[in-house]
N, C-alpha and C positions, 0 to 999 in steps of 0.2 A: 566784572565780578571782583568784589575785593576780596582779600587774603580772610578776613574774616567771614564772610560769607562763605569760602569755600570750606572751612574750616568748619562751618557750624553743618553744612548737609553733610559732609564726612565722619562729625562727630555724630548725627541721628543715623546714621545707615552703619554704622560701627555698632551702636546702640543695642540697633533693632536685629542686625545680623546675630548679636551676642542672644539676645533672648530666640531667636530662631533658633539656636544651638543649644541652648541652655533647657529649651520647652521642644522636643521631638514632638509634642503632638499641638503645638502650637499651630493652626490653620489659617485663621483672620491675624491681618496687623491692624493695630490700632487705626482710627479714621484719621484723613486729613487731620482736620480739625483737630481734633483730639492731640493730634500732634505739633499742631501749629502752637495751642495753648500752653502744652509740655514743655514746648522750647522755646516760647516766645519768640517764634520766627515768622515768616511770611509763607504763603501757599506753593510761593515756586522755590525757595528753600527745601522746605516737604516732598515736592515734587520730584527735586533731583537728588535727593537722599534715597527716593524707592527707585527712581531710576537705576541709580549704582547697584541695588538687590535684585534688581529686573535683568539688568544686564550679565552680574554674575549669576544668575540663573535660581534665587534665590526666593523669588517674589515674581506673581504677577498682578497684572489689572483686573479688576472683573469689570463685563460691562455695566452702564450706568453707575459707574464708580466702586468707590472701595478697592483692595489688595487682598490676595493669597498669600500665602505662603505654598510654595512650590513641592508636591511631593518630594 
């Protein structure tokens, strides 16, 4: 992974965290997609940006796709 690659899922999961703080009753994230176009990035870019909000306990998956946001 190069330095900018990393840089660019850190810079969307910075983003998205910011609006999950900012909207308490924020529930859905934005789609894939929806994100991919946002940032002119690739799908597993996106990927590992909601990863990082999954991880810190911020986000999950639902099945058949899509993200929560985590009570």
């Amino acid at each position: 992974m190069t330095s900018q690659q990393q840089s660019a899922y850190l810079a969307i999961a910075d983003q998205l965290r910011q609006q999950i703080r900012n909207h308490p009753s924020m529930t859905d994230l934005p789609s894939v997609g929806d994100l991919m176009a946002e940032h002119a990035v690739s799908r597993s870019t996106v990927r590992r940006a909601l990863a990082v909000l999954h991880q810190e306990g911020l986000a999950e998956p639902l099945p058949g796709g899509g993200w929560n946001v985590r009570p």
